[in-house]
N, C-alpha and C positions, 0 to 999 in steps of 0.2 A: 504494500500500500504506500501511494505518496504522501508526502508529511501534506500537501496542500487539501487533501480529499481529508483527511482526520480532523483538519480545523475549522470544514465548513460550521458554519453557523447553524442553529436548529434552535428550534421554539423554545425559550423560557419559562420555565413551571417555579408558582412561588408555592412555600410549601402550605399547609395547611393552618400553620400557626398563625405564617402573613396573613393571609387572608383574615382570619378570628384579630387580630390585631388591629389590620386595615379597618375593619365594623367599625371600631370604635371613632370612627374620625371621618367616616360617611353614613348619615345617617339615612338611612334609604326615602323618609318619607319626604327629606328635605330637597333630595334629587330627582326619586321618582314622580311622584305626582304630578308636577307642574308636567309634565310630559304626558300620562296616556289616559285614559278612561277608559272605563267597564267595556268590554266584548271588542276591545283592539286586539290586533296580531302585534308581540313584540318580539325581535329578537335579540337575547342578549349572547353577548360574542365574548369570548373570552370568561365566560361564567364561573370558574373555578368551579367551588362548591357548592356553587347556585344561593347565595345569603342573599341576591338582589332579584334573581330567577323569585323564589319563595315571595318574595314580599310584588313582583311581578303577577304571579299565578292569584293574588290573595286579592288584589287590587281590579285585574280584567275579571274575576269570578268564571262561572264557567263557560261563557260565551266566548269568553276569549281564549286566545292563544298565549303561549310563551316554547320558541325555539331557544334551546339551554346548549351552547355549545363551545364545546372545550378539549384542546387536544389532548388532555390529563385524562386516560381512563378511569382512574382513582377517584378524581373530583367528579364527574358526570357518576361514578356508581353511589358516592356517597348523596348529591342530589337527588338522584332517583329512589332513594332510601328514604331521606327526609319526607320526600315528597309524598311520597307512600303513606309515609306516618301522619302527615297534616290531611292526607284525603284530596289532594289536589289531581284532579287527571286532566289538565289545562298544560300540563307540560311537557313537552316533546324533548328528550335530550340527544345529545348528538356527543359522541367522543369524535372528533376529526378537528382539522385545521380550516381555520374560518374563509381560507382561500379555497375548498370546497362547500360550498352552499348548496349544492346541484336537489337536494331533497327539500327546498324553499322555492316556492313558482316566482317567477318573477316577476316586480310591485305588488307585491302583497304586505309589505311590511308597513306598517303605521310607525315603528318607532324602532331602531337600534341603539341596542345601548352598551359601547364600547370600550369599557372602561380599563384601560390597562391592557390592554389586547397589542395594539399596535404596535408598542414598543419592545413587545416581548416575541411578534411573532417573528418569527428567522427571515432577513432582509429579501432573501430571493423568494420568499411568498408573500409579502405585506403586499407589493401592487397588484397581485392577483387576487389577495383576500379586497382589497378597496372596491376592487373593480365588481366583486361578488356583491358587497354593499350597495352600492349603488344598482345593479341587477336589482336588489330587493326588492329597497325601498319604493312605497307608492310618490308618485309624483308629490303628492301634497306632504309626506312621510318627513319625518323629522329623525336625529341621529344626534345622539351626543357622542363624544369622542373625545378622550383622554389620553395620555400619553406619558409616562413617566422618563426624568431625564435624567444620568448621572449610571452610575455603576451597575443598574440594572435593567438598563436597557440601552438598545440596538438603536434608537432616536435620537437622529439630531436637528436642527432647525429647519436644515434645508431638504430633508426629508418630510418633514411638519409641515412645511409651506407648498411642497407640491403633493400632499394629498388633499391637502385644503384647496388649491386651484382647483381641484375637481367637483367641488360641492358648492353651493350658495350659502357662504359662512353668514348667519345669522348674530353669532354672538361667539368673541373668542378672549382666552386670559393666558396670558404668556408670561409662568410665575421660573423661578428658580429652579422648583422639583421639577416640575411637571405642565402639559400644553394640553387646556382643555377648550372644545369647541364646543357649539351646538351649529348642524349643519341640517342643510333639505338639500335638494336635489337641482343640481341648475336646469 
């Protein structure tokens, strides 16, 4: 094997603890709500262990949807356990990489919610996964998208800036950690 094939780049998994960590410092209703209402299709991307999936599936009720997808088989098994336990069958989970969406029809999506995905997912699939995003979303469809910056993650500005050319940025905050948008579809 050449030393250059051993150092490809491959999707970022935080561990379970981050995530139970991370809760404390996003508070789902103060993110979610302003975004979807009862019997929406959302799709959350990069979902870990589904803690924003859960409070997604609890908020659309059963009319709606929520696509849970995450290339951590671990994190998708332990959401679908959760999910089980609260009685939720509003959720659809996926173990895969979010540059495969092919099981999402396209503009069906009311709302993505990207939180921490982008940065983590390995550089030669994020314009594929963008491009799946966009796929999705309904024309009128709205997307938040986050980004973390610094040691753990694969993001840097001028990556940030041409994913964002792609969308009609509605609202964006460009702090030290971290690059968070809310986008629709141009």
């Amino acid at each position: 094997m050449k030393m250059e094939n051993s150092k490809e780049k491959k999707d970022k998994h935080f561990s379970l603890v981050i995530h139970k960590i991370a809760r404390l410092f996003e508070p789902p209703k103060t993110i979610l709500e302003p975004y979807i209402i009862k019997g929406q299709v959302v799709a959350d991307l990069g979902c870990g262990p589904g803690y924003y999936s859960l409070h997604f599936a609890k908020i659309l009720g059963p009319e709606g949807k929520v696509y849970s997808v995450d290339s951590d088989e671990r994190c998708i098994k332990a959401l679908e356990k959760k999910a089980r336990k609260k009685g939720y069958t509003n959720i659809e989970a996926h173990a895969t990489c979010a540059s495969d969406l092919s099981f999402i029809d396209e503009a069906s999506i009311d709302f993505i919610f990207s939180n921490g995905l982008l940065c983590s997912i390995a550089p030669k699939q994020r314009e594929t996964a963008v491009n799946e995003m966009k796929r999705i979303l309904k024309p009128n469809g709205l997307a938040f998208l986050s980004a973390a910056r610094g040691s753990y993650s694969y993001m840097i500005m001028e990556e940030w800036e041409k994913i964002l050319a792609g969308f009609k940025v509605i609202r964006r905050e460009d702090k030290s950690s971290e690059f968070i948008a809310e986008v629709s579809k141009q």
